[in-house]
Every structure is written in C-alpha cells, then in structure tokens.
mmCIF file as gemmi writes it, N, C-alpha and C atoms, coordinates in Angstrom:
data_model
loop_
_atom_site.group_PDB
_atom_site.id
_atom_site.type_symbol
_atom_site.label_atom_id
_atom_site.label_alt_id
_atom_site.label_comp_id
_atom_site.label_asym_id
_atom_site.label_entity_id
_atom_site.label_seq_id
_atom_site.pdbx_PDB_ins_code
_atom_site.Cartn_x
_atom_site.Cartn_y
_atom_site.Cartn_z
_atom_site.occupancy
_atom_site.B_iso_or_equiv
_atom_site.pdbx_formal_charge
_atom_site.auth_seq_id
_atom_site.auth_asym_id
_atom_site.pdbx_PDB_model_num
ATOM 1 N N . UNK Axp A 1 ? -85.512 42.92 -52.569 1 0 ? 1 A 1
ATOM 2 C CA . UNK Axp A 1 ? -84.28 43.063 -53.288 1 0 ? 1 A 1
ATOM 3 C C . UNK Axp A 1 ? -83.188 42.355 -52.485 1 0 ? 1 A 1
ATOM 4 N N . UNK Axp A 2 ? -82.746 41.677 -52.869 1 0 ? 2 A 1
ATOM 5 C CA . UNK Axp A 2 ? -81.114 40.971 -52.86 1 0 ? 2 A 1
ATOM 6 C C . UNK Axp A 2 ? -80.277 41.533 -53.297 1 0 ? 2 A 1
ATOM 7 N N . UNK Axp A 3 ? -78.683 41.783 -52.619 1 0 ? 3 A 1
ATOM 8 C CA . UNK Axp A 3 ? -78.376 42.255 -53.286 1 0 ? 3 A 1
ATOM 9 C C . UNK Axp A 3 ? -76.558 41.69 -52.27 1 0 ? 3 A 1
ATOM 10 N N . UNK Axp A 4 ? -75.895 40.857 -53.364 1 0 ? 4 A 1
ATOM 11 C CA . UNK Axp A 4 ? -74.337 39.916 -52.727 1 0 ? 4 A 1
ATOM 12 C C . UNK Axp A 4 ? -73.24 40.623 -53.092 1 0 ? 4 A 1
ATOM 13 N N . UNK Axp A 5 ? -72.635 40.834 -51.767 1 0 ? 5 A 1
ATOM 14 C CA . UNK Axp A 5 ? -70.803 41.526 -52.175 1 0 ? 5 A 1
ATOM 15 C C . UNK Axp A 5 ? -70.291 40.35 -51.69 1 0 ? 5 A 1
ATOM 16 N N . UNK Axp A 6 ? -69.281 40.794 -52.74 1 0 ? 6 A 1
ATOM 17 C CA . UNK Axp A 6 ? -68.428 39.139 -52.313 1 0 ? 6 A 1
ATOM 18 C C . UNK Axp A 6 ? -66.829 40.361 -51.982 1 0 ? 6 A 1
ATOM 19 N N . UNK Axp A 7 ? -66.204 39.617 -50.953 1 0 ? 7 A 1
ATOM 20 C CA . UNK Axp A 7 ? -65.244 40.358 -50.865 1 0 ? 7 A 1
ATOM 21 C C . UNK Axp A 7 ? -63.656 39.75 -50.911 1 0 ? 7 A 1
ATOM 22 N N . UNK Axp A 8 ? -62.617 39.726 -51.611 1 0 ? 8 A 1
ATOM 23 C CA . UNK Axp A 8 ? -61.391 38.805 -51.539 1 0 ? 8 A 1
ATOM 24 C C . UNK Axp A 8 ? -60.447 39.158 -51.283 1 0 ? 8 A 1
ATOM 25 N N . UNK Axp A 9 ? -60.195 38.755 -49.726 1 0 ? 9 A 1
ATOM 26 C CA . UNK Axp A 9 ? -58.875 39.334 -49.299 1 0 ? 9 A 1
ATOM 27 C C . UNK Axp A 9 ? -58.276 38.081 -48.355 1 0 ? 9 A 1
ATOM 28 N N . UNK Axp A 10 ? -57.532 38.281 -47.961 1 0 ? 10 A 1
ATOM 29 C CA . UNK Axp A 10 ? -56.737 37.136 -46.918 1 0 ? 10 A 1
ATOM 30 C C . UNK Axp A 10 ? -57.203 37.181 -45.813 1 0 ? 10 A 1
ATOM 31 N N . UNK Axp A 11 ? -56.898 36.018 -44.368 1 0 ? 11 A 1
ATOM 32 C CA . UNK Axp A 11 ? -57.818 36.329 -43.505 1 0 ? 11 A 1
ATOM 33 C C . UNK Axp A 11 ? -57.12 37.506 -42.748 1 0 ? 11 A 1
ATOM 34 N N . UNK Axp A 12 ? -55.017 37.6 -42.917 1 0 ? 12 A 1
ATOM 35 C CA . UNK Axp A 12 ? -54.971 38.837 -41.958 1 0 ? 12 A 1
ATOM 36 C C . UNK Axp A 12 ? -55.519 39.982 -42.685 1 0 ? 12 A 1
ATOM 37 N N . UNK Axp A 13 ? -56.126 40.589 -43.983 1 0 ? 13 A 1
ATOM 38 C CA . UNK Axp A 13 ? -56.628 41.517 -44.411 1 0 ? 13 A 1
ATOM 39 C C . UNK Axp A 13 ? -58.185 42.027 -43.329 1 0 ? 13 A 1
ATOM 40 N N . UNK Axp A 14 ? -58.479 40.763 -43.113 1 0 ? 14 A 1
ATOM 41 C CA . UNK Axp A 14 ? -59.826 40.703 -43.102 1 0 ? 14 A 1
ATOM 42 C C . UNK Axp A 14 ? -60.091 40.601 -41.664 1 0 ? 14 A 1
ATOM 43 N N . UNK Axp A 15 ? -59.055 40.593 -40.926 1 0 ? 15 A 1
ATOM 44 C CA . UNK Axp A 15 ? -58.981 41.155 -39.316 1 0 ? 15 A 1
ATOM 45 C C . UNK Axp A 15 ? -58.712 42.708 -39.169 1 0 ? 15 A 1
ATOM 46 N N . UNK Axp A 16 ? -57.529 42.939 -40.083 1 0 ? 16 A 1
ATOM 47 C CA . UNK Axp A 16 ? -57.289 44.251 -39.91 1 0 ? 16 A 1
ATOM 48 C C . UNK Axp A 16 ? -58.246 45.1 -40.291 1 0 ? 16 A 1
ATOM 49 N N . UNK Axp A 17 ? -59.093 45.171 -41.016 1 0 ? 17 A 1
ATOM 50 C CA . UNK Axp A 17 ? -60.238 45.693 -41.752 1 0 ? 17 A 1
ATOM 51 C C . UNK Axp A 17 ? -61.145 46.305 -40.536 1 0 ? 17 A 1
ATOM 52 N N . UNK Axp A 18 ? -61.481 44.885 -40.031 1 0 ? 18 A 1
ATOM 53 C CA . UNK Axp A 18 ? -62.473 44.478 -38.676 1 0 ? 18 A 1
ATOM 54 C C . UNK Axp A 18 ? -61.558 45.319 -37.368 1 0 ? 18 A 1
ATOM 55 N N . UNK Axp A 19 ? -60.321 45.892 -37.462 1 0 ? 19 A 1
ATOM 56 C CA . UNK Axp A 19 ? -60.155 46.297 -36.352 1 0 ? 19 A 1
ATOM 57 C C . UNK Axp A 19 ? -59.575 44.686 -35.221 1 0 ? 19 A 1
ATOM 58 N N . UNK Axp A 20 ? -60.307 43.939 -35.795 1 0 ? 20 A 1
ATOM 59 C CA . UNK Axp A 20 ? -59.346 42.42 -34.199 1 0 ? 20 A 1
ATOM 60 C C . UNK Axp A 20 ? -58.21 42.558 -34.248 1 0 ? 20 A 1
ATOM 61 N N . UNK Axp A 21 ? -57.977 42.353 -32.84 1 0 ? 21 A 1
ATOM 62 C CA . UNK Axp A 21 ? -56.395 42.367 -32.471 1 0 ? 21 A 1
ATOM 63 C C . UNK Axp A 21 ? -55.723 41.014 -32.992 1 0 ? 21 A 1
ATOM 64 N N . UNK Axp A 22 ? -54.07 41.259 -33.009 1 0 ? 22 A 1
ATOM 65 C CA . UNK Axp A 22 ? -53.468 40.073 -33.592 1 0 ? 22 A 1
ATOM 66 C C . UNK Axp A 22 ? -53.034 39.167 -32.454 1 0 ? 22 A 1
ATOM 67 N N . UNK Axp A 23 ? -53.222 38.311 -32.441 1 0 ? 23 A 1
ATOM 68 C CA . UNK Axp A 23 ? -53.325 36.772 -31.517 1 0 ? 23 A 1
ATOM 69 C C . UNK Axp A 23 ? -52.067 36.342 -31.939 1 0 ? 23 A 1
ATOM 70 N N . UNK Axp A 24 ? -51.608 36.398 -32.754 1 0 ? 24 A 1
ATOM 71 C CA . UNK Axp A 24 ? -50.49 35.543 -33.551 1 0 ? 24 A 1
ATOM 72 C C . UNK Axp A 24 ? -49.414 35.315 -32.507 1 0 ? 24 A 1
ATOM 73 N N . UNK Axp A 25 ? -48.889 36.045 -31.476 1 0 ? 25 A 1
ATOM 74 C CA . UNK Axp A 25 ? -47.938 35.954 -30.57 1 0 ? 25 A 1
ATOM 75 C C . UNK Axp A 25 ? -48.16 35.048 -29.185 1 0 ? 25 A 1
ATOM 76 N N . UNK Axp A 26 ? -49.809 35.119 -29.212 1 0 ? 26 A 1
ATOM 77 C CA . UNK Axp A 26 ? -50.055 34.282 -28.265 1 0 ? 26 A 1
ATOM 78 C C . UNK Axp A 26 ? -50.731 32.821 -28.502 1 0 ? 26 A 1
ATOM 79 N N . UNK Axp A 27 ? -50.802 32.863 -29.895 1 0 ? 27 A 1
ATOM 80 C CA . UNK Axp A 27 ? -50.881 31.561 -29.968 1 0 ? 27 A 1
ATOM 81 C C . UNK Axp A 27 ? -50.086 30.737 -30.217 1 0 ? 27 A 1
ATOM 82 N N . UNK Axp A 28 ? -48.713 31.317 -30.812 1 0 ? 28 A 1
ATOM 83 C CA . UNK Axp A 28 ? -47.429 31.089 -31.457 1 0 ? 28 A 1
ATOM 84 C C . UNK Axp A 28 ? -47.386 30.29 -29.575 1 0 ? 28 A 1
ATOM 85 N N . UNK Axp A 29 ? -47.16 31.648 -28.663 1 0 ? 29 A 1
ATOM 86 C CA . UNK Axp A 29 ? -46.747 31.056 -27.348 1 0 ? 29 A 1
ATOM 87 C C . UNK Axp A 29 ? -47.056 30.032 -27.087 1 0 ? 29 A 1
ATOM 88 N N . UNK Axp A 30 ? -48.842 29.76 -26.78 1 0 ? 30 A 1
ATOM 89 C CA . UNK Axp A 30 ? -49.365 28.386 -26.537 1 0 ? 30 A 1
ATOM 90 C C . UNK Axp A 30 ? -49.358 27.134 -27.174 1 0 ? 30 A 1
ATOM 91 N N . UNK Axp A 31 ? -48.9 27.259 -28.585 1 0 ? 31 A 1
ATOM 92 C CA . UNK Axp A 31 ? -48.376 26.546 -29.194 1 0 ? 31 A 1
ATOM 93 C C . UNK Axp A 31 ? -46.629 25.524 -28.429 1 0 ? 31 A 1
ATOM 94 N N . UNK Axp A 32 ? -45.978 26.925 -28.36 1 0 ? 32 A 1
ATOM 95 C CA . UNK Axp A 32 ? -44.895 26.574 -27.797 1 0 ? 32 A 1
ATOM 96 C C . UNK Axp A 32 ? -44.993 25.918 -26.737 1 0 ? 32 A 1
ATOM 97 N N . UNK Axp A 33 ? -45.437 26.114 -25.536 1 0 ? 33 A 1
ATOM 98 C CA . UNK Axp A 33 ? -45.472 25.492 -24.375 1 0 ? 33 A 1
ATOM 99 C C . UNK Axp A 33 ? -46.449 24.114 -24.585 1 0 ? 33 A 1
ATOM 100 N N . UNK Axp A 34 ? -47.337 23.93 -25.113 1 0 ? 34 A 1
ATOM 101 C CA . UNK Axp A 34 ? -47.562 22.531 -25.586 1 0 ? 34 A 1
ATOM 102 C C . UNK Axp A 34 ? -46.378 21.944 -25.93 1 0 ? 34 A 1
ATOM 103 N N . UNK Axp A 35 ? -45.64 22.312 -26.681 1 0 ? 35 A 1
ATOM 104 C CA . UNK Axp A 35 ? -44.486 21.461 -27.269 1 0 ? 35 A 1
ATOM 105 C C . UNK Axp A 35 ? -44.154 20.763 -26.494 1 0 ? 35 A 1
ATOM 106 N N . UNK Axp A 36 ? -43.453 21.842 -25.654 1 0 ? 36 A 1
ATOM 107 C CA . UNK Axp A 36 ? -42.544 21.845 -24.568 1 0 ? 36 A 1
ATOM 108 C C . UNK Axp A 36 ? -43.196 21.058 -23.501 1 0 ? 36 A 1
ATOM 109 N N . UNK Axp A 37 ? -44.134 20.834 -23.123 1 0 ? 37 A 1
ATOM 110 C CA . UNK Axp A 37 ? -44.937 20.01 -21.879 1 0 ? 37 A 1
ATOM 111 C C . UNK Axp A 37 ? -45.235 18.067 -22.764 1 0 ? 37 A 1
ATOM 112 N N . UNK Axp A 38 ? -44.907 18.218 -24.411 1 0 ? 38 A 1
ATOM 113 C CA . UNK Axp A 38 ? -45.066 16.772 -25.208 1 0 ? 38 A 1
ATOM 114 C C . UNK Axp A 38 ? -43.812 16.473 -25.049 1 0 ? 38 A 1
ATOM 115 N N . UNK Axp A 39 ? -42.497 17.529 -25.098 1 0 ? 39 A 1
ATOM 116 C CA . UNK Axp A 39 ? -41.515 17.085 -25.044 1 0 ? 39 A 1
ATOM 117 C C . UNK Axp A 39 ? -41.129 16.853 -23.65 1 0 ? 39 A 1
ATOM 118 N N . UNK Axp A 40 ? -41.725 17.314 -22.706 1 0 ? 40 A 1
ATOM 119 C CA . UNK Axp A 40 ? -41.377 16.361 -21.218 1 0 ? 40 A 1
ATOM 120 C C . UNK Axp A 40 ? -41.677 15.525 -20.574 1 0 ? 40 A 1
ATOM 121 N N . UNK Axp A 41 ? -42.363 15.071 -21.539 1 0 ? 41 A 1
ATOM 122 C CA . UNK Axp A 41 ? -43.355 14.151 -20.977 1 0 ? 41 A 1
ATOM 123 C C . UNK Axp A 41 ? -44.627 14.432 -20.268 1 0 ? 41 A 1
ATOM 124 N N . UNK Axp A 42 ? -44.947 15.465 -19.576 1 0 ? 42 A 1
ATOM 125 C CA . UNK Axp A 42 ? -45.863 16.274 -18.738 1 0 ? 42 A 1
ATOM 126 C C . UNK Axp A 42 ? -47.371 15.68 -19.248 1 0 ? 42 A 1
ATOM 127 N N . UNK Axp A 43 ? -47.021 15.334 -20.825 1 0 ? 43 A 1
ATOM 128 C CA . UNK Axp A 43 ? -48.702 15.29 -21.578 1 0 ? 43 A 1
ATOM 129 C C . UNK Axp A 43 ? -48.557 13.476 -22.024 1 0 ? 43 A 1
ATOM 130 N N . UNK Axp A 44 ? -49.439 13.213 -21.876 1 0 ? 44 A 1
ATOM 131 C CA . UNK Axp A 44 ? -49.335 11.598 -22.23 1 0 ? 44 A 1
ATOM 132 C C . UNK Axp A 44 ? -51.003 11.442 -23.355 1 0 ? 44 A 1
ATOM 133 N N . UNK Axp A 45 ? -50.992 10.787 -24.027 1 0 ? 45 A 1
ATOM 134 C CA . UNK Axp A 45 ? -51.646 10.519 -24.853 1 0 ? 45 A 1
ATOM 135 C C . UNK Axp A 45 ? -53.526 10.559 -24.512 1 0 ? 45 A 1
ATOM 136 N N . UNK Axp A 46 ? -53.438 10.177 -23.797 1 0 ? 46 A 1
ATOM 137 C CA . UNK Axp A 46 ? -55.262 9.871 -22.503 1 0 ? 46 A 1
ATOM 138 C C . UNK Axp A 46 ? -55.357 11.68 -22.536 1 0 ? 46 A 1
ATOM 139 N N . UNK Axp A 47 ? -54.258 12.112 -22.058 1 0 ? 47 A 1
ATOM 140 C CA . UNK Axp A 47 ? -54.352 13.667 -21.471 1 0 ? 47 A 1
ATOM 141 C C . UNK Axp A 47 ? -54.945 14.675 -23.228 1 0 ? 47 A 1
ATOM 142 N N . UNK Axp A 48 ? -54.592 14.365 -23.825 1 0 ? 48 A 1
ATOM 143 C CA . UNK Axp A 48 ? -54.547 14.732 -25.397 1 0 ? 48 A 1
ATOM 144 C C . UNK Axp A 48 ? -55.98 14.542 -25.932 1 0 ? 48 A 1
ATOM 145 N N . UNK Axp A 49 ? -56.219 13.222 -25.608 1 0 ? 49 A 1
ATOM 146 C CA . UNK Axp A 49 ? -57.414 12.751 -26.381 1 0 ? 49 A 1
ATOM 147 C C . UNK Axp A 49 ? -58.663 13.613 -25.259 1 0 ? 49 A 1
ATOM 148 N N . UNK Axp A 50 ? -58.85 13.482 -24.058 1 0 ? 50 A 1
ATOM 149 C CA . UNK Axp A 50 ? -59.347 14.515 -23.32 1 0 ? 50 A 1
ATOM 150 C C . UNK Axp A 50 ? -59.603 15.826 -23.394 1 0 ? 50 A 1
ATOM 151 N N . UNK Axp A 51 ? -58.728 16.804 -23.678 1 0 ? 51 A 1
ATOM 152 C CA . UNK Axp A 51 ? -58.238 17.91 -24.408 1 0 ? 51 A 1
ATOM 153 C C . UNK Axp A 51 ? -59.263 17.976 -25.763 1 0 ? 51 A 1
ATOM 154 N N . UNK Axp A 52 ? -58.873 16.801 -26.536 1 0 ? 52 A 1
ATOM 155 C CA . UNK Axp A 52 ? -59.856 17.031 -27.998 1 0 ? 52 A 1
ATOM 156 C C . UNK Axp A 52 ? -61.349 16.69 -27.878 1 0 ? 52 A 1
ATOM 157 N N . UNK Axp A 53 ? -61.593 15.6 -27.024 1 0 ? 53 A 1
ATOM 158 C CA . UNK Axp A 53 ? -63.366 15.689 -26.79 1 0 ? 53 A 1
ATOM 159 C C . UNK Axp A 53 ? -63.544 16.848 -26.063 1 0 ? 53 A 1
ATOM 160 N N . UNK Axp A 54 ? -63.13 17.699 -25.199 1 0 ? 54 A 1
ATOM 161 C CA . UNK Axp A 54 ? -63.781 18.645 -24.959 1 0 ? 54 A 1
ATOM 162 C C . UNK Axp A 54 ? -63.751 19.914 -26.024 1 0 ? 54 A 1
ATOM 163 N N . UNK Axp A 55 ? -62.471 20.054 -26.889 1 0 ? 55 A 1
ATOM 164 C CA . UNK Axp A 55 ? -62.71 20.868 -28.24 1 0 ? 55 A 1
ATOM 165 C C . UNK Axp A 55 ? -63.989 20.578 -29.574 1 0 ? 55 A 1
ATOM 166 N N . UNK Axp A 56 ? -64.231 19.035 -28.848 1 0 ? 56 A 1
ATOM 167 C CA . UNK Axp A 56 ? -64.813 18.652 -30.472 1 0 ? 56 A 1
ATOM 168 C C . UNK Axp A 56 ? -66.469 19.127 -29.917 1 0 ? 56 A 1
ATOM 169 N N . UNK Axp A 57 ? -67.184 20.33 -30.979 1 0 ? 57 A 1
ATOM 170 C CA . UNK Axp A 57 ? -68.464 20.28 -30.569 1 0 ? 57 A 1
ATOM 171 C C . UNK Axp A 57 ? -69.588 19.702 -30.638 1 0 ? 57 A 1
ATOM 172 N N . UNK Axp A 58 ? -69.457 18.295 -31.176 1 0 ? 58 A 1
ATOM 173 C CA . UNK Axp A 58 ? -70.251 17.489 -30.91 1 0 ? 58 A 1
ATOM 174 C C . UNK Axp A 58 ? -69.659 16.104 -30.847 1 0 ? 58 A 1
ATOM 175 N N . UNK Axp A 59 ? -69.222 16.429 -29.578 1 0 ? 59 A 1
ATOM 176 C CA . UNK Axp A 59 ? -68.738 15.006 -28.767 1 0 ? 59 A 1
ATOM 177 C C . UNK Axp A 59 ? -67.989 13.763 -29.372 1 0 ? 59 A 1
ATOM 178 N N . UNK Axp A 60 ? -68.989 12.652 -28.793 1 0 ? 60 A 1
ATOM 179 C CA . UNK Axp A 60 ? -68.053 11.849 -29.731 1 0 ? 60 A 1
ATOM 180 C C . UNK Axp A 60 ? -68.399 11.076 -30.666 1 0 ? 60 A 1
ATOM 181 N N . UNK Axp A 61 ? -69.436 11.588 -31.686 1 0 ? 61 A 1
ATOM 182 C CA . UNK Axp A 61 ? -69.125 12.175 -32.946 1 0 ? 61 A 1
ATOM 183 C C . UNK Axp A 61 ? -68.349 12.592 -33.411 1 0 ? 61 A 1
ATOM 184 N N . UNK Axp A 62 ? -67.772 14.252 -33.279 1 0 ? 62 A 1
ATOM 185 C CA . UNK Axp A 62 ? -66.792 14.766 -33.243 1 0 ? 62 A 1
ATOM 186 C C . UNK Axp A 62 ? -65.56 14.003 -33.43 1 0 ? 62 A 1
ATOM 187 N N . UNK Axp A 63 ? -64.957 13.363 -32.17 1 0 ? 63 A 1
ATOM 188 C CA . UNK Axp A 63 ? -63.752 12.36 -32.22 1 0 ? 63 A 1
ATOM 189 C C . UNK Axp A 63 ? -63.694 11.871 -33.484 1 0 ? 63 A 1
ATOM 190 N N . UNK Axp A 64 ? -64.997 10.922 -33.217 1 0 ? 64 A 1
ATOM 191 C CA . UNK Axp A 64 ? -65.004 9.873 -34.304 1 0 ? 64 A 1
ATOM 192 C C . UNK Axp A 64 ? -64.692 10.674 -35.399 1 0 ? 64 A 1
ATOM 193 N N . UNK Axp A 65 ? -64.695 11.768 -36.249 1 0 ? 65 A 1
ATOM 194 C CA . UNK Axp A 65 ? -64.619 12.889 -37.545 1 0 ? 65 A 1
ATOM 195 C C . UNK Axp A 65 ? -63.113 12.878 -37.14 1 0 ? 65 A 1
ATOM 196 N N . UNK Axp A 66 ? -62.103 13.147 -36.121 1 0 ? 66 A 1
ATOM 197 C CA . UNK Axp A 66 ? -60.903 13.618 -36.066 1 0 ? 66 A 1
ATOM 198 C C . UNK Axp A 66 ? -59.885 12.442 -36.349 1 0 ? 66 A 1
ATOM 199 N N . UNK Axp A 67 ? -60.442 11.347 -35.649 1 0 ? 67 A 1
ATOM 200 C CA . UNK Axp A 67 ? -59.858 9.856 -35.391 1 0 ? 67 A 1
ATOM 201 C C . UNK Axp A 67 ? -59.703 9.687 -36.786 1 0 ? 67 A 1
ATOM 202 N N . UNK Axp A 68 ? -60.821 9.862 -37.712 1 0 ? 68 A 1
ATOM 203 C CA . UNK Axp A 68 ? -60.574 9.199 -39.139 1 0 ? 68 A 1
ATOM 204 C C . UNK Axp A 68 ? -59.419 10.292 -40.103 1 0 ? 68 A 1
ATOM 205 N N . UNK Axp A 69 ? -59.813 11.61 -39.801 1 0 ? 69 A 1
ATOM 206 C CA . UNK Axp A 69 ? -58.716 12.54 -40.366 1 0 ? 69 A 1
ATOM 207 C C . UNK Axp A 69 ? -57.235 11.927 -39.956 1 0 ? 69 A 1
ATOM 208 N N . UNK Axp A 70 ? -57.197 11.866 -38.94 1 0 ? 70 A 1
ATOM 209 C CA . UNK Axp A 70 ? -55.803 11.892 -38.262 1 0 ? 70 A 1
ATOM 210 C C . UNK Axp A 70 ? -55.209 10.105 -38.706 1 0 ? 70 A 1
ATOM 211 N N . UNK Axp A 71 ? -56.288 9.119 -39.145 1 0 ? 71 A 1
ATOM 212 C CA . UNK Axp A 71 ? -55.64 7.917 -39.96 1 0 ? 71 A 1
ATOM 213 C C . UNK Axp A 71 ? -55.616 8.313 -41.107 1 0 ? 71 A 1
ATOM 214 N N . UNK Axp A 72 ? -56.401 8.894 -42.014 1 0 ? 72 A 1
ATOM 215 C CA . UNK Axp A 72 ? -56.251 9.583 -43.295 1 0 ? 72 A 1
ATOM 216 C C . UNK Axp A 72 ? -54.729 9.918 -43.504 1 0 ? 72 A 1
ATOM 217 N N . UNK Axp A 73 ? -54.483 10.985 -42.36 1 0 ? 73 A 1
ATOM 218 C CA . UNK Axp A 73 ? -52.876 11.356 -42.414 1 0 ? 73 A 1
ATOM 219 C C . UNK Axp A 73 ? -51.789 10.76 -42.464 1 0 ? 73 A 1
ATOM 220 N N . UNK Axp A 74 ? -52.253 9.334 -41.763 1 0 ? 74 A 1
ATOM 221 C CA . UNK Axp A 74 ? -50.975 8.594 -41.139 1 0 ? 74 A 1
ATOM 222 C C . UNK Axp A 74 ? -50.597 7.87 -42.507 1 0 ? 74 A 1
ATOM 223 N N . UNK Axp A 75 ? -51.865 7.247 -42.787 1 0 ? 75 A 1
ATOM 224 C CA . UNK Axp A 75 ? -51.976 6.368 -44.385 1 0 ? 75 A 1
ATOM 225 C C . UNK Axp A 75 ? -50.948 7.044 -45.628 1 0 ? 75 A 1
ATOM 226 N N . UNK Axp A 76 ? -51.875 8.729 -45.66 1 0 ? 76 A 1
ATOM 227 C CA . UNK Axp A 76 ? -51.039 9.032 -46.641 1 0 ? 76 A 1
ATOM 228 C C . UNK Axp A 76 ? -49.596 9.378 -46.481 1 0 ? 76 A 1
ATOM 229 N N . UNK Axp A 77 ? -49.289 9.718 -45.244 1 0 ? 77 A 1
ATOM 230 C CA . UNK Axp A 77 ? -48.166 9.847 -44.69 1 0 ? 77 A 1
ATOM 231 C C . UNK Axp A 77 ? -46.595 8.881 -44.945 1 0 ? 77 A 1
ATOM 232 N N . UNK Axp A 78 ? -47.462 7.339 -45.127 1 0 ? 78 A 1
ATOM 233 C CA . UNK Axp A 78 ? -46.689 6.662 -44.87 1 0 ? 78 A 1
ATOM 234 C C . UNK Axp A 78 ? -46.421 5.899 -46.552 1 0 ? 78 A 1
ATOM 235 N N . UNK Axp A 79 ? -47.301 6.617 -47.055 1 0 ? 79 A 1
ATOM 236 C CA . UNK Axp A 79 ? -47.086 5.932 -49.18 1 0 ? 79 A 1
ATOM 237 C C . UNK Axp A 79 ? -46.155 6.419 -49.229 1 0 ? 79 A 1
C-alpha cells in the first residue's frame, strides 16, 4: 500500500511545524557584513569566485551552471 500526503504551507510554516530555529537574524547579519566587506573593498572579485567553487557541489561544473545563470541575468537585465 501507498499511500501520498501532500502538504501546503509556506516554508516559515513549515519550520515552525518542525520546531527549527529561525536563522533569519543571522543570516540577515551575514548578509550584511558581506556588503559591508564589497563595499570596502576587503572582497575583490578572484576572492568571490573562490567562495562560489567551494559552495558549488559539483565543482566546476557547478560554476559553469552559475556563470551561465548569472549572464542569463545580465542579458535580461540589460533589455
């Protein structure tokens, strides 16, 4: 027997449900201080792309998938 619940709620529904704690303040933070380290210069472009091959989980593959999103953006960005 099979048998599918489908359930429809938002994802903060669907933390609170689960009991996970809310992150929202600390990612808001780390968010911020990135800014703040692009706006001082602190982060230079090499430093960035570094940063994302080690986020991307399959290497550079990976890149290569982000590189094309991120011209996707610029393209439509700029019609």
């Amino acid at each position: 027997m099979k048998i599918n619940v489908e359930v429809d709620c938002t994802p903060e529904e669907a933390r609170r449900a689960m009991g996970l704690p809310d992150f929202t303040p600390v990612h808001d933070r780390y968010i911020q201080m990135m800014i703040d380290s692009i706006d001082k210069g602190g982060i230079n472009p090499e430093l960035l792309e570094n940063m994302m091959k080690s986020w991307t989980p399959m290497g550079e593959a990976g890149m290569n998938f982000w590189r094309g999103m991120f011209d996707m953006g610029k393209r439509s960005g700029s019609e």
